[in-house]
C-alpha positions in Angstrom: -35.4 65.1 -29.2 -35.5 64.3 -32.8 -37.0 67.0 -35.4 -38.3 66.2 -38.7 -40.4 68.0 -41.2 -42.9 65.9 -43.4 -43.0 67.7 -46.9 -45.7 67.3 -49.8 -42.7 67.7 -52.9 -43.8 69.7 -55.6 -44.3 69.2 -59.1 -41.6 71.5 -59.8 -38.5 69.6 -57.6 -38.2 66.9 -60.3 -36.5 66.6 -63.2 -36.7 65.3 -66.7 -35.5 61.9 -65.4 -38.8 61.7 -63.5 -36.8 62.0 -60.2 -36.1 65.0 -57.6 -33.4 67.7 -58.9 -30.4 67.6 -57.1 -31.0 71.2 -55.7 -34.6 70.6 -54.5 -32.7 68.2 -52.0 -31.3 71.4 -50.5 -34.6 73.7 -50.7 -35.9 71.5 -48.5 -33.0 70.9 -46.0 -32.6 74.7 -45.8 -36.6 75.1 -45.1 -35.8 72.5 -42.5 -33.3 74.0 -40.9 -35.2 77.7 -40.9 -38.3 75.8 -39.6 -36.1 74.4 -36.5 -34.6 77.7 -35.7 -38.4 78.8 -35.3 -39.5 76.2 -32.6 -35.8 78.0 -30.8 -37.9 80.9 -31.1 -35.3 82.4 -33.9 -37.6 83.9 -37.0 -37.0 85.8 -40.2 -38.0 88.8 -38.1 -35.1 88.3 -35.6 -32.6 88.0 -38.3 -33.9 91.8 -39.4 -34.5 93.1 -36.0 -30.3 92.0 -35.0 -29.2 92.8 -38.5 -27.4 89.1 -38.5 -28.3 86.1 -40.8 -26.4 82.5 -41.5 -24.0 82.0 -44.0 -22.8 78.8 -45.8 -19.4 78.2 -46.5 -19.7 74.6 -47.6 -23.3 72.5 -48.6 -22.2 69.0 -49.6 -25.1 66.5 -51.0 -24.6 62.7 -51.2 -27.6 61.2 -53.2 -28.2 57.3 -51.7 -31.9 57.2 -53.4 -33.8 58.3 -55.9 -37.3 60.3 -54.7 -40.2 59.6 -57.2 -42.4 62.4 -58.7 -45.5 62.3 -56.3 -43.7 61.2 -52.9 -44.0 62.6 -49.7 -40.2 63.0 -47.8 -38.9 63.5 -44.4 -36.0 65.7 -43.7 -34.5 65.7 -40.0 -31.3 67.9 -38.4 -29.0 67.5 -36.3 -25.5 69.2 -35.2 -22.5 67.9 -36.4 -20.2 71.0 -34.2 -20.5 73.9 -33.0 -17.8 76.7 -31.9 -17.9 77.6 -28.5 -19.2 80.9 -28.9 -21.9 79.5 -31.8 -20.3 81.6 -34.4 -19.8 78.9 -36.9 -21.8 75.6 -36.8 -22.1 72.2 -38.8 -25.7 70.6 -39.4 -26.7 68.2 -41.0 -30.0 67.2 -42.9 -31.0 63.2 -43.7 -33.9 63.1 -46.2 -35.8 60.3 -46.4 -38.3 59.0 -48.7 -41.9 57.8 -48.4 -41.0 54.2 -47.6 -38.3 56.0 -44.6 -35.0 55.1 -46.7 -32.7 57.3 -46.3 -32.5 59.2 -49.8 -29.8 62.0 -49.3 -27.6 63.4 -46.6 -26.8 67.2 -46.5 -24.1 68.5 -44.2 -23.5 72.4 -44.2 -20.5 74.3 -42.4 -22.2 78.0 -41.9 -21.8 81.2 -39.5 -23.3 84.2 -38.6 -23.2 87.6 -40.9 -23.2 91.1 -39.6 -25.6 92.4 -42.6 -24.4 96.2 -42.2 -20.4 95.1 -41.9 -20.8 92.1 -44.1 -18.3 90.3 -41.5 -18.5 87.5 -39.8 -20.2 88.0 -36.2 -20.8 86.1 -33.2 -24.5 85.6 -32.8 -27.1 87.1 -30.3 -27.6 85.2 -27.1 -30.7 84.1 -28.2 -29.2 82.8 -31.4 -27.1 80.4 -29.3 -30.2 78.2 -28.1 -30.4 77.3 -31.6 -27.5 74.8 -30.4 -28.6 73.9 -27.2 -31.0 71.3 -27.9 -30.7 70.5 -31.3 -29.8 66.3 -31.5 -26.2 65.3 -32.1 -24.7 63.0 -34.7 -22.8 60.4 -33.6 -19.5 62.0 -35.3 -19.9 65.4 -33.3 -17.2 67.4 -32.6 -16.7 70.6 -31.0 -15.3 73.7 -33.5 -11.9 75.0 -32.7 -11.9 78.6 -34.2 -7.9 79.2 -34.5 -7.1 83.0 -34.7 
């Protein structure tokens, strides 16, 4: 099952070049992602209540096409890996514009913070169906965690 999020952008994502700031691109992938974990039934409020919340290590951007002041995007997810335990993941975000080109791709590397011990952590079992049914790139591949 695909997931996309249909976003109104904001007068304040663009840029003096009358196009969309390079780090609006990753407001909105981020929001994407945060809305996804809530249809796993994940919220801000679980992330307090386990005292865990994700981490990037790495957010790379590749622009493809510019977003005009006034248009509507798309952003979608999907998984790129996942360790076997779900303590470190790869997603990535496609953004697309109003006319459904492909305007930016967004892949993050992230993990799971123990707020209190500010270490690393694997996740609550209910964290884990975060992976389970979230769509697959083509490229996926597993995440070997060497110790």
């Amino acid at each position: 099952m695909e997931f996309s999020v249909e976003f109104k952008t904001r007068w304040a994502d663009f840029d003096v070049n009358k196009h969309m700031r390079h780090t609006a691109y990753n407001d909105y992938a981020a929001e994407t992602r945060i809305r996804y974990f809530k249809t796993c039934n994940v919220t801000l409020d679980d992330f307090t209540e386990h005292n865990v919340g994700p981490i990037l290590f790495e957010e790379n951007t590749s622009f493809r096409k510019e977003i005009h002041l006034g248009e509507n995007i798309t952003c979608t997810i999907k998984l790129v890996g996942v360790s076997k335990n779900a303590e470190r993941w790869k997603i990535r975000n496609e953004i697309f514009n109003e006319a459904g080109k492909l305007a930016a791709v967004i892949n993050v590397f992230g993990a799971w913070l123990d707020l209190t011990k500010r270490k690393l952590t694997t996740p609550p079992e209910k964290f884990k169906n975060i992976f389970t049914d979230m769509p697959k790139t083509d490229d996926y591949k597993d995440i070997i965690i060497k110790k």
